[in-house]
C-alpha positions as CSV (number, residue, x, y, z in Angstrom):
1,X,0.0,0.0,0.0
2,X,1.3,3.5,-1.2
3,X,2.2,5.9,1.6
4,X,-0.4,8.7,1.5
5,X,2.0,11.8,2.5
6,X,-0.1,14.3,0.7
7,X,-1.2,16.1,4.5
8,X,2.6,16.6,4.9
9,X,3.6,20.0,4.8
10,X,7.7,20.0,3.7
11,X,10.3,20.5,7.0
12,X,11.6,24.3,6.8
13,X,15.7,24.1,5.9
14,X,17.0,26.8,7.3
15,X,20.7,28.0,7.1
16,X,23.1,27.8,10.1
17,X,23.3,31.3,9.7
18,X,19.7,32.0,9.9
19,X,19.6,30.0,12.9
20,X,22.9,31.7,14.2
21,X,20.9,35.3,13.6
22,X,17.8,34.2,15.4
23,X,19.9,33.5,18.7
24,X,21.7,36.7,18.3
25,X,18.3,38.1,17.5
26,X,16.6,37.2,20.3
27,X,19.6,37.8,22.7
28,X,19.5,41.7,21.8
29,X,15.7,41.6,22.3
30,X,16.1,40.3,25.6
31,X,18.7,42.8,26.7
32,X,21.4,39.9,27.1
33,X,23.5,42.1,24.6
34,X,22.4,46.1,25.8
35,X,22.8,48.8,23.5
36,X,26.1,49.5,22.4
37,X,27.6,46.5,23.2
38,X,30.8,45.0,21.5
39,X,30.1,41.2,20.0
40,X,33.5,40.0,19.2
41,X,33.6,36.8,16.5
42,X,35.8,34.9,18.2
43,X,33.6,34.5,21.6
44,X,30.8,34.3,19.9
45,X,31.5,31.6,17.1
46,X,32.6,29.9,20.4
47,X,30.1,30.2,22.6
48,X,27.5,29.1,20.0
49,X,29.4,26.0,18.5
50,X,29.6,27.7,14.9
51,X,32.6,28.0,12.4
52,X,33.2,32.2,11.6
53,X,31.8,32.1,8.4
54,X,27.7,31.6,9.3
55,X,28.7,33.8,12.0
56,X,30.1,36.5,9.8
57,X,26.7,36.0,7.2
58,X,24.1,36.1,10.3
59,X,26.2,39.0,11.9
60,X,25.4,40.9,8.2
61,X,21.9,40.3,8.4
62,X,21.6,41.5,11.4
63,X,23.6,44.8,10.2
64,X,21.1,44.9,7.3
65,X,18.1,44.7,9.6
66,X,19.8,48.0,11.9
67,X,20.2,45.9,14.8
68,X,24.0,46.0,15.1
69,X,26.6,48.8,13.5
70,X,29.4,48.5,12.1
71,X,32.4,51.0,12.7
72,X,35.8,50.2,10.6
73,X,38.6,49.1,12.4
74,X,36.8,48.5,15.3
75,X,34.1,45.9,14.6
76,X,30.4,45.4,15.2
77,X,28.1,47.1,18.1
78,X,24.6,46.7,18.9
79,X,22.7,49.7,17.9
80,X,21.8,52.4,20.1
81,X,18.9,53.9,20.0
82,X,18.2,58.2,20.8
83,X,14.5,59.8,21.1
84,X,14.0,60.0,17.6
85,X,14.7,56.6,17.2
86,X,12.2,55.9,19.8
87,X,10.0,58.1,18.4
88,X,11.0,56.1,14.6
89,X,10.4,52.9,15.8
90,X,6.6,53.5,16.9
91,X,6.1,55.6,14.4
92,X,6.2,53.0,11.9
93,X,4.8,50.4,14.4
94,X,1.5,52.3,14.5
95,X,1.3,52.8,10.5
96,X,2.0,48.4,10.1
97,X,-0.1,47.9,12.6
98,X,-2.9,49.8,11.3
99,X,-2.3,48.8,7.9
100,X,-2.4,44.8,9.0
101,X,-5.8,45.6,11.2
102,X,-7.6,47.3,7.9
103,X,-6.4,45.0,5.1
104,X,-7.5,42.3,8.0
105,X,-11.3,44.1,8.4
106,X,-11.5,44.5,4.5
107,X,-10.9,40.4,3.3
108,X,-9.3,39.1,6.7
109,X,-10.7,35.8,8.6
110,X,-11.2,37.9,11.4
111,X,-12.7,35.3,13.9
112,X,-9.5,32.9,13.2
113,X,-7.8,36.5,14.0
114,X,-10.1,37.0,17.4
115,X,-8.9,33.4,18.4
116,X,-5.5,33.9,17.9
117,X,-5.5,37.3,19.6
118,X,-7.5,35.8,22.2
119,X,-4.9,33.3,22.6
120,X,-2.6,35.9,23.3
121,X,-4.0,37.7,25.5
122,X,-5.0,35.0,27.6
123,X,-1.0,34.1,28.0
124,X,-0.4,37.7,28.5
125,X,-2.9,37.5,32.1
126,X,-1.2,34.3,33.0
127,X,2.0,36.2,32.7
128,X,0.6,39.3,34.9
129,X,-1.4,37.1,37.5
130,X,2.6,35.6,38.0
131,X,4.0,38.6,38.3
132,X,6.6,37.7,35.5
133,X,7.3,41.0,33.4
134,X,9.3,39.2,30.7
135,X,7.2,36.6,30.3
136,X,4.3,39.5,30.0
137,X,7.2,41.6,27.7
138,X,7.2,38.4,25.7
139,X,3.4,37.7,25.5
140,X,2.9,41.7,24.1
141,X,5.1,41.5,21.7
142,X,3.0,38.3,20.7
143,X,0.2,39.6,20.4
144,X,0.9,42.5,18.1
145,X,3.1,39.6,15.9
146,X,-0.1,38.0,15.6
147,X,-2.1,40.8,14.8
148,X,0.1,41.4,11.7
149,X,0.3,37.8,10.4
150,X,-3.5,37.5,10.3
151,X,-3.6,40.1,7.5
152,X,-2.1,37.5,5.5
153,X,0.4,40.4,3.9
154,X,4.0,38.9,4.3
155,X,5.6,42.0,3.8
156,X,4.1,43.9,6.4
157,X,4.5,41.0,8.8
158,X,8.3,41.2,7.5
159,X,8.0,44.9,9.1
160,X,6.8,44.0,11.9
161,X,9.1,41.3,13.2
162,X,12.2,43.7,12.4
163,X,10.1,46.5,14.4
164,X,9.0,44.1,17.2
165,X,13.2,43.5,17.7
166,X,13.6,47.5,18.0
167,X,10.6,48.0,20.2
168,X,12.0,45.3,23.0
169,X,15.5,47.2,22.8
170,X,13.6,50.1,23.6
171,X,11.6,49.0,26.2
172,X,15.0,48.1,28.4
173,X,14.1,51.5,29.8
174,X,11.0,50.8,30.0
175,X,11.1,48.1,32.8
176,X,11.1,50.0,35.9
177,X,8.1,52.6,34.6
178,X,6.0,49.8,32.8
179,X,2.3,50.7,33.0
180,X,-0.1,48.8,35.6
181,X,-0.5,45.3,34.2
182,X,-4.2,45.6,34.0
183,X,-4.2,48.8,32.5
184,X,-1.9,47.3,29.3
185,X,-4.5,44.2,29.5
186,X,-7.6,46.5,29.2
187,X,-5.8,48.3,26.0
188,X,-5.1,45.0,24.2
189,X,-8.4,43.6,25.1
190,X,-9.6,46.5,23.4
191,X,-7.9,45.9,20.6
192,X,-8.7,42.5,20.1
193,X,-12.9,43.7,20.8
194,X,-12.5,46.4,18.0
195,X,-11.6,43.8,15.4
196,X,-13.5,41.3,16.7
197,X,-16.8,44.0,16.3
198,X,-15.7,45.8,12.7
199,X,-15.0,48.9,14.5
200,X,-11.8,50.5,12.3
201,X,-11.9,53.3,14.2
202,X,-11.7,52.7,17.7
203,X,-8.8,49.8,17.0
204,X,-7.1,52.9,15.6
205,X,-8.1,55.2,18.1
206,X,-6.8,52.8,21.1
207,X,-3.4,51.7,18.7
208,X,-2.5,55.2,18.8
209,X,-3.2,55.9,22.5
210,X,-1.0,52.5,23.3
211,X,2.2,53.4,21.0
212,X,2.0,56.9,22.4
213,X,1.8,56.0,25.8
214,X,4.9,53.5,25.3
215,X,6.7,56.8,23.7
216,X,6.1,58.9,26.5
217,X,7.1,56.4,29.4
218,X,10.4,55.4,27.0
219,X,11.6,58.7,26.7
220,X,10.8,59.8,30.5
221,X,13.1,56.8,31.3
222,X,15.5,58.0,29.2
223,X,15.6,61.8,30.5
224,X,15.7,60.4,33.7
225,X,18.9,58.4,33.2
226,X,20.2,60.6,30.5
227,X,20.5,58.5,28.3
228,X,19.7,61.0,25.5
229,X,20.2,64.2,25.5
230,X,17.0,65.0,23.6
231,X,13.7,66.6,25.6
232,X,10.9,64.4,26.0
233,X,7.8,64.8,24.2
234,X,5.6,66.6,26.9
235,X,2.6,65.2,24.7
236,X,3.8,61.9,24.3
237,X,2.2,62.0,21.2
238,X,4.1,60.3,17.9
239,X,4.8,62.0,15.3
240,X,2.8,61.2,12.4
């Protein structure tokens, strides 16, 4: 009898290097390497396992994304990031963001997208009922991934993933100002309610309020520690 493998979906091959930039990836997200940080080859390529040459290729990907620098002679750096940048980064959040939700209200599957947001969110409570903030950090930036993938544009979820990185290097700062946990629940289950009801404008209304807030409590931080030596936005408003 003939194998039927026709449900099979193929395995993903994906390059050392692509793996090797994932890890590196994810450790600037986390704040494992800070802003501004060094990442010499040699340590690295060791501490991973990896010859120099994937580490060199996801290294360059990872320049070509803006998430590391680099400066001749010297080598590569994780990127800083000043007010504007801050300012940059949500900026563009908010216009993908919206983008995803409309193109997901005109021809989305928007009760697969209400389950999957729902999802979300539901990790996000178990991650504030514990108290965890990464865990809760990690559960956000979830949810917004999955907002943008259930618009079904790959592009804009290509945005977003790149954007997502940057946001979690900005929100280092954020860690010791973080809103109240119920207060960031109520604005994502709002969110999640204006797409599941059709209602365009209040999801845009409350995506705007949420990126602006995370502006304004960034670059308080960052006065605060002078970290920057631009003024805060009094308004916390993002510039459009």
């Amino acid at each position: 009898m003939e194998l039927d493998t026709s449900g099979l979906e193929p395995l993903e091959r994906r390059s050392t290097a692509a793996i090797v930039a994932d890890r590196i990836r994810t450790a600037i997200m986390r704040g494992t390497f800070p802003p501004g940080t060094q990442l010499g080859e040699v340590e690295l390529a060791n501490r991973l396992g990896v010859s120099r040459g994937p580490l060199r290729e996801a290294m360059q990907r990872l320049v070509a994304e803006g998430l590391l620098r680099s400066e001749r002679h010297r080598g590569l750096f994780v990127r800083d990031l000043d007010a504007a940048d801050v300012r940059d980064v949500y900026t563009a959040r908010t216009a993908v963001e919206r983008a995803a939700a409309l193109l997901l209200l005109a021809q989305g599957d928007r009760r697969a997208a209400v389950a999957r947001l729902t999802a979300a969110l539901a990790t996000m409570e178990a991650a504030a009922a514990a108290g965890d903030a990464v865990a809760l950090a990690d559960a956000d930036h979830d949810f917004h991934a999955e907002l943008v993938a259930a618009s079904g544009s790959p592009r804009l979820h290509r945005m977003a993933r790149a954007l997502l990185v940057e946001t979690r290097m900005c929100l280092a700062a954020l860690q010791q100002t973080a809103p109240p946990a119920e207060d960031l629940l109520d604005e994502h289950r709002t969110l999640r309610d204006a797409l599941r009801d059709g209602d365009a404008a209040r999801f845009v209304g409350m995506l705007e309020a949420h990126m602006a807030d995370a502006v304004a409590r960034i670059l308080d931080v960052a006065a605060v520690a002078d970290l920057t030596t631009d003024e805060p936005d009094p308004t916390g408003a993002v510039p459009a």
